[in-house]
N, CA, C and O of each residue as an XYZ file, in Angstrom:
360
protein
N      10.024     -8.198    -33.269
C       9.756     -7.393    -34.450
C      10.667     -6.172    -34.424
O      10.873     -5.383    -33.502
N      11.214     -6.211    -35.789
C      12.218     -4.851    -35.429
C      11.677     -3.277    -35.519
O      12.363     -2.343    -35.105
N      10.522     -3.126    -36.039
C      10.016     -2.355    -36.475
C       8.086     -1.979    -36.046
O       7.164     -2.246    -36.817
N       7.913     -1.293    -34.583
C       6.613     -1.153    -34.316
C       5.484     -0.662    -34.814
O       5.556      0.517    -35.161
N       4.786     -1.028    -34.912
C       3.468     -0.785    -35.711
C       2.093     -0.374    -35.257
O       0.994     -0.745    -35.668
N       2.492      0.683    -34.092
C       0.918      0.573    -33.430
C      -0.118      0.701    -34.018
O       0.004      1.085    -35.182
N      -1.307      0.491    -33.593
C      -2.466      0.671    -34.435
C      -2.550     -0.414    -35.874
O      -3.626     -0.402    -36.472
N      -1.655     -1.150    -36.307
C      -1.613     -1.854    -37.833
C      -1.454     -2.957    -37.301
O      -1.228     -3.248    -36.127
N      -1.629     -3.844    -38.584
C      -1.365     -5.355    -38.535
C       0.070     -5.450    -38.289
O       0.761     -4.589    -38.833
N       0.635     -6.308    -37.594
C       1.709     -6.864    -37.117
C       2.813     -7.188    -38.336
O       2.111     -7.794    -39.145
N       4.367     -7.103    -38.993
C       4.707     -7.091    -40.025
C       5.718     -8.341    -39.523
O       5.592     -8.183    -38.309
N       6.365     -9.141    -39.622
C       7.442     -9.833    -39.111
C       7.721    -10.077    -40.370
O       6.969    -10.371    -41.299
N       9.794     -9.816    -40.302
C      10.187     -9.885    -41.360
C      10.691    -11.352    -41.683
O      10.559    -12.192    -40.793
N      11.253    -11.719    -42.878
C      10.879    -13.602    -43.443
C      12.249    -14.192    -42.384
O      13.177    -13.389    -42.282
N      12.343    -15.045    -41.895
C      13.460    -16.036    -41.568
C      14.839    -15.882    -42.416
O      14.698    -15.394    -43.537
N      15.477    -16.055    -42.222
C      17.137    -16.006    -43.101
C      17.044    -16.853    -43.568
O      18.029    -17.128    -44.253
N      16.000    -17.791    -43.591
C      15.910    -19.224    -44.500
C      16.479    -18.836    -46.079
O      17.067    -17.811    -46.421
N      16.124    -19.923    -46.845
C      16.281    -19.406    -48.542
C      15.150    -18.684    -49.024
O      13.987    -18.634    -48.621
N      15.838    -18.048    -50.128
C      14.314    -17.095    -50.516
C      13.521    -17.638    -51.565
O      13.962    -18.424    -52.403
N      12.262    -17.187    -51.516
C      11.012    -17.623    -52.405
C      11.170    -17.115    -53.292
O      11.597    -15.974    -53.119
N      10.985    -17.501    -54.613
C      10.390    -17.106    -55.708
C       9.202    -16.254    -55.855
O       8.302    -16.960    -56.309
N       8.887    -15.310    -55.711
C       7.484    -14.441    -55.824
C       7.105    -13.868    -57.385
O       5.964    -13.568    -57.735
N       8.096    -13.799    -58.087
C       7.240    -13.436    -59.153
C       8.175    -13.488    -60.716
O       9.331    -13.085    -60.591
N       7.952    -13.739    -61.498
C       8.997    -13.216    -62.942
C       8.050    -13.084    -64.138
O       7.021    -13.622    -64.546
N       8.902    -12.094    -64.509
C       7.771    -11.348    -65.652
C       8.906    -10.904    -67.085
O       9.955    -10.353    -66.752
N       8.776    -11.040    -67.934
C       8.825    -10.734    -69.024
C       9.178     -9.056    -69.386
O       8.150     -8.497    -69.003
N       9.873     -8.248    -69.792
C       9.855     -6.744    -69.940
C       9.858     -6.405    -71.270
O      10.348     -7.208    -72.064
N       9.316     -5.167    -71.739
C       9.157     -4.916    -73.102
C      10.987     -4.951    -73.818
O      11.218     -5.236    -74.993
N      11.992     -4.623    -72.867
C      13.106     -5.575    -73.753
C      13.800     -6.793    -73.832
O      14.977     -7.103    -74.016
N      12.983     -7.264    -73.685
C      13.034     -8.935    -73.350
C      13.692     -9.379    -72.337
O      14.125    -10.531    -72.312
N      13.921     -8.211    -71.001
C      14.458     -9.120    -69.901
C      13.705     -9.901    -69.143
O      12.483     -9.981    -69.273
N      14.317    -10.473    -68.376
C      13.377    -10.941    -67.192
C      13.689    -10.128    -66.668
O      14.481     -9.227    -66.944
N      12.602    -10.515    -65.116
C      12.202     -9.522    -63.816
C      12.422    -10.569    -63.332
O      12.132    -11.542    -64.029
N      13.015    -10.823    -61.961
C      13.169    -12.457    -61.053
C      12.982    -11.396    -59.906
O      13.794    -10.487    -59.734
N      11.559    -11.619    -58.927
C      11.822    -11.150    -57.514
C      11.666    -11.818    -56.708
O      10.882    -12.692    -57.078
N      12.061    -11.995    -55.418
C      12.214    -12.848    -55.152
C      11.809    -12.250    -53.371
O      11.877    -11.057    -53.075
N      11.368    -13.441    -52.280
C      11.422    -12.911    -50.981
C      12.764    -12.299    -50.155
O      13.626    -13.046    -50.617
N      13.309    -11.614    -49.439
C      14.003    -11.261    -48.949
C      14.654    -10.901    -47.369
O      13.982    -10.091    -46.730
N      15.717    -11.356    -46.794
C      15.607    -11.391    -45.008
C      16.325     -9.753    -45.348
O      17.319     -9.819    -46.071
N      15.931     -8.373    -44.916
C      16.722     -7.254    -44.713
C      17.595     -7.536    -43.976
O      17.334     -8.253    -43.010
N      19.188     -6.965    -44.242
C      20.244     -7.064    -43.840
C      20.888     -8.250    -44.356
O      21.983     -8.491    -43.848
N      20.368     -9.252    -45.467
C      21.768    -10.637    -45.858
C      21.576    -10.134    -47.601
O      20.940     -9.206    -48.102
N      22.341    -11.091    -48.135
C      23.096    -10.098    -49.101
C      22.938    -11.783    -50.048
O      23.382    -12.823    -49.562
N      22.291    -11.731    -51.307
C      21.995    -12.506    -51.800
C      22.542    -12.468    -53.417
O      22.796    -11.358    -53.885
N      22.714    -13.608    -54.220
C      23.120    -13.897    -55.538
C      22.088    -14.076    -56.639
O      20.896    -14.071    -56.332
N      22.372    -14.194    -57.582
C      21.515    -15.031    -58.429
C      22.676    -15.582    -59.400
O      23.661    -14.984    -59.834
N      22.236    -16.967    -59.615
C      23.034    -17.430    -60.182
C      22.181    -18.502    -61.259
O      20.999    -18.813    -61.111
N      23.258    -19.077    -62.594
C      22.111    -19.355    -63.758
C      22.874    -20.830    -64.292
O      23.931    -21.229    -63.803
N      22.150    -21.522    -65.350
C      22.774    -22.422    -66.173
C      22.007    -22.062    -67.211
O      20.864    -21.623    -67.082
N      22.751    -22.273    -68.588
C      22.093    -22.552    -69.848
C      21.350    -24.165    -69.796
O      20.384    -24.425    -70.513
N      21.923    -25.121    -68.896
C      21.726    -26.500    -69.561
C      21.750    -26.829    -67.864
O      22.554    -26.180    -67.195
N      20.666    -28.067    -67.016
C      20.809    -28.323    -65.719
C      21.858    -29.407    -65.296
O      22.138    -29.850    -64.182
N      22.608    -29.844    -67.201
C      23.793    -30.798    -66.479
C      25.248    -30.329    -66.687
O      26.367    -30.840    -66.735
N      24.540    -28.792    -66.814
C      26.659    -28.316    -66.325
C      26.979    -28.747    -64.614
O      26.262    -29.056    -63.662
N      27.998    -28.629    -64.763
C      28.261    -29.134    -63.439
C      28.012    -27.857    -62.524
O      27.520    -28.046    -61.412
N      28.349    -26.474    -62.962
C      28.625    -25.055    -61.723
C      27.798    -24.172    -62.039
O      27.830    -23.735    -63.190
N      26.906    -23.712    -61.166
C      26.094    -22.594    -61.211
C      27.163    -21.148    -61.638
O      28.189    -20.894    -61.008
N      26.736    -20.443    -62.643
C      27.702    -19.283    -62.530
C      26.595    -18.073    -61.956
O      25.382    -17.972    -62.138
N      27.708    -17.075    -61.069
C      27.083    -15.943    -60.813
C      26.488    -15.119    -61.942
O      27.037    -15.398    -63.007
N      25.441    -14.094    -62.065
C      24.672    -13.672    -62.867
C      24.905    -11.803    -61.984
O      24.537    -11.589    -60.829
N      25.409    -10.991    -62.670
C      25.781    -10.045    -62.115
C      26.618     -9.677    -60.453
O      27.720    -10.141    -60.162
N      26.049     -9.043    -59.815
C      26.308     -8.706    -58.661
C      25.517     -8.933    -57.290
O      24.327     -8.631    -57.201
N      26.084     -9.364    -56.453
C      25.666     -9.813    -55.112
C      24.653     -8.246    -54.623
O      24.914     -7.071    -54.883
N      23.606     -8.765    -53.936
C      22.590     -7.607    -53.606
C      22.371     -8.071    -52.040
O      22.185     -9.177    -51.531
N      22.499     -6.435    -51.375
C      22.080     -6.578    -50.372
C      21.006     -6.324    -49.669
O      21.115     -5.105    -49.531
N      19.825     -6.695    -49.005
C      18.362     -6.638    -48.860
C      18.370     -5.675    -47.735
O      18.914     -5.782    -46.636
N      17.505     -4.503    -48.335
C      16.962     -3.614    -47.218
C      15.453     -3.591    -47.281
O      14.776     -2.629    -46.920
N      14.997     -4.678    -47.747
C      13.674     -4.535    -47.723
C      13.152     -6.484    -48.038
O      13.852     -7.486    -48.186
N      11.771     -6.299    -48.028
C      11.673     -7.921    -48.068
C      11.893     -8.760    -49.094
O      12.186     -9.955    -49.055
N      11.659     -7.723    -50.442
C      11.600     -8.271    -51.381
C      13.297     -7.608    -52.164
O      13.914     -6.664    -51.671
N      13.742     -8.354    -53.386
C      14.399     -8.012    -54.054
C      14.274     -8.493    -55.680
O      13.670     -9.543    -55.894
N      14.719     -7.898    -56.586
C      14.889     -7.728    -58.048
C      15.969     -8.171    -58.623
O      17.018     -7.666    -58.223
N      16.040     -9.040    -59.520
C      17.462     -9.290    -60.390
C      16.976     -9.119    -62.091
O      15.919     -9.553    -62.550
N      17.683     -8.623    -62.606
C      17.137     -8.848    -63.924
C      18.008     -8.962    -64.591
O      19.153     -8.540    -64.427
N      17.183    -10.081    -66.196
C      18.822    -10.708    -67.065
C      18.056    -11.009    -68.329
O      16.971    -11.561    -68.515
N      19.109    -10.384    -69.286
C      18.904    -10.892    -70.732
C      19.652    -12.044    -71.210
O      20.834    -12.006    -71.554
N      18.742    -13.286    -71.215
C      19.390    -14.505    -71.329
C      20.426    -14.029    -73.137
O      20.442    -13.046    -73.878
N      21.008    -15.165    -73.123
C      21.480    -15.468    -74.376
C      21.637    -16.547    -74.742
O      22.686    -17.019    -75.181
N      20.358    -17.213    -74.575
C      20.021    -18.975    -75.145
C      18.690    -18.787    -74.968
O      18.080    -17.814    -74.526
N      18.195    -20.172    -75.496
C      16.542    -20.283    -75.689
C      16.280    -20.756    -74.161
O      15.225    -20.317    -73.703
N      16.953    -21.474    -73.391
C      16.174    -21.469    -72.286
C      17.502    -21.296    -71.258
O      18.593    -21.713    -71.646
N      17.356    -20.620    -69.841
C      17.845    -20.814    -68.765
C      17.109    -20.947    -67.183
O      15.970    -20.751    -66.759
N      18.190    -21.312    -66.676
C      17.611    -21.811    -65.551
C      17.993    -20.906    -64.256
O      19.204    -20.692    -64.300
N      17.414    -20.316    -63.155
C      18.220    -19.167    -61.733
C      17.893    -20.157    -60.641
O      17.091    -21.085    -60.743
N      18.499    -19.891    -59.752
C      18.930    -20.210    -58.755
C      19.398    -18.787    -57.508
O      20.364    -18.066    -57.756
N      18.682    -18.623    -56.435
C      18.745    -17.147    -55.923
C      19.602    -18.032    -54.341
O      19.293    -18.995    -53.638
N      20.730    -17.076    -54.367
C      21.705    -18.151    -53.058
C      21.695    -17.311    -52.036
O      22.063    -16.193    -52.396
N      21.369    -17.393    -50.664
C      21.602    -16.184    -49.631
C      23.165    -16.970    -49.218
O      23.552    -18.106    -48.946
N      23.853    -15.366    -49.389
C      25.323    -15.269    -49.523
C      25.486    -15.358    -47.293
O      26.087    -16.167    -46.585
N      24.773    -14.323    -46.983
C      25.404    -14.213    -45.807
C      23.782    -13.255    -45.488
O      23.575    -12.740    -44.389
Protein backbone atom coordinates (compact mmCIF):
# COMPACT_ATOMS: atom_id res chain seq x y z
CA UNK A 1 0.00 0.00 0.00
CA UNK A 2 1.49 3.23 -0.92
CA UNK A 3 -0.19 5.26 1.36
CA UNK A 4 -0.68 4.34 5.44
CA UNK A 5 -3.71 4.53 7.11
CA UNK A 6 -3.51 3.89 10.73
CA UNK A 7 -6.47 3.61 12.63
CA UNK A 8 -8.85 3.38 9.04
CA UNK A 9 -9.93 0.87 6.73
CA UNK A 10 -7.18 -0.30 4.53
CA UNK A 11 -7.28 1.70 0.86
CA UNK A 12 -5.38 -0.34 -1.98
CA UNK A 13 -5.15 1.41 -5.06
CA UNK A 14 -6.96 -0.49 -8.48
CA UNK A 15 -4.42 -2.78 -10.58
CA UNK A 16 -3.04 -1.07 -13.90
CA UNK A 17 -5.54 -3.38 -15.39
CA UNK A 18 -8.20 -1.46 -17.78
CA UNK A 19 -10.43 0.93 -16.23
CA UNK A 20 -14.10 0.58 -15.15
CA UNK A 21 -16.76 2.47 -16.12
CA UNK A 22 -18.22 4.01 -12.80
CA UNK A 23 -20.54 6.41 -13.79
CA UNK A 24 -22.00 8.90 -16.82
CA UNK A 25 -24.36 11.47 -16.38
CA UNK A 26 -25.92 13.90 -18.51
CA UNK A 27 -25.03 17.94 -17.66
CA UNK A 28 -27.36 20.84 -17.84
CA UNK A 29 -25.31 21.61 -21.25
CA UNK A 30 -25.79 18.59 -22.71
CA UNK A 31 -22.42 17.11 -22.05
CA UNK A 32 -21.61 13.99 -20.86
CA UNK A 33 -19.69 13.22 -17.61
CA UNK A 34 -17.70 9.67 -18.39
CA UNK A 35 -15.81 8.68 -15.00
CA UNK A 36 -14.23 6.21 -14.94
CA UNK A 37 -11.81 3.92 -12.32
CA UNK A 38 -8.28 4.95 -12.25
CA UNK A 39 -4.43 3.32 -11.44
CA UNK A 40 -2.60 6.91 -9.97
CA UNK A 41 0.42 7.54 -11.88
CA UNK A 42 -0.75 5.94 -15.78
CA UNK A 43 -2.05 8.31 -18.07
CA UNK A 44 -5.22 7.35 -19.89
CA UNK A 45 -7.42 8.30 -23.27
CA UNK A 46 -10.79 8.36 -24.19
CA UNK A 47 -11.53 7.61 -27.36
CA UNK A 48 -15.10 7.52 -29.50
CA UNK A 49 -17.02 6.31 -32.74
CA UNK A 50 -20.12 7.83 -34.19
CA UNK A 51 -21.00 4.30 -35.80
CA UNK A 52 -19.27 0.67 -34.15
CA UNK A 53 -18.34 -0.27 -37.87
CA UNK A 54 -15.78 2.46 -38.53
CA UNK A 55 -12.83 0.77 -38.60
CA UNK A 56 -10.50 3.43 -35.91
CA UNK A 57 -11.31 4.58 -32.64
CA UNK A 58 -10.46 8.40 -32.74
CA UNK A 59 -8.95 10.19 -29.74
CA UNK A 60 -11.54 12.47 -27.94
CA UNK A 61 -9.49 15.41 -26.49
CA UNK A 62 -6.40 14.97 -24.43
CA UNK A 63 -4.54 12.15 -22.75
CA UNK A 64 -5.06 12.47 -18.73
CA UNK A 65 -2.89 11.61 -16.21
CA UNK A 66 -4.32 9.88 -12.89
CA UNK A 67 -3.44 11.24 -9.54
CA UNK A 68 -6.20 9.88 -7.98
CA UNK A 69 -8.51 6.71 -8.48
CA UNK A 70 -10.99 8.03 -10.28
CA UNK A 71 -10.96 10.26 -13.45
CA UNK A 72 -13.41 12.58 -15.66
CA UNK A 73 -13.68 13.08 -19.43
CA UNK A 74 -16.32 15.10 -20.77
CA UNK A 75 -17.82 15.51 -24.47
CA UNK A 76 -20.41 17.17 -26.47
CA UNK A 77 -21.27 14.58 -28.95
CA UNK A 78 -22.24 15.80 -32.44
CA UNK A 79 -24.52 12.88 -33.60
CA UNK A 80 -27.51 11.17 -32.11
CA UNK A 81 -25.59 8.42 -30.74
CA UNK A 82 -21.83 7.67 -29.80
CA UNK A 83 -19.91 5.20 -28.52
CA UNK A 84 -16.23 5.69 -25.67
CA UNK A 85 -13.86 3.55 -25.19
CA UNK A 86 -11.32 4.67 -22.07
CA UNK A 87 -7.51 3.18 -23.20
CA UNK A 88 -4.72 3.12 -20.40
CA UNK A 89 -1.96 4.78 -22.47
CA UNK A 90 0.96 3.86 -20.11
Amino acid sequence: MPVSTPGLPNILPPASGPPVLSGLSIQPDQSFLLKFSAAPGHTYRLEFKNDLNEETWRPLGTNRFANGLLQFFSDVPDSPQRFYRVVLVE
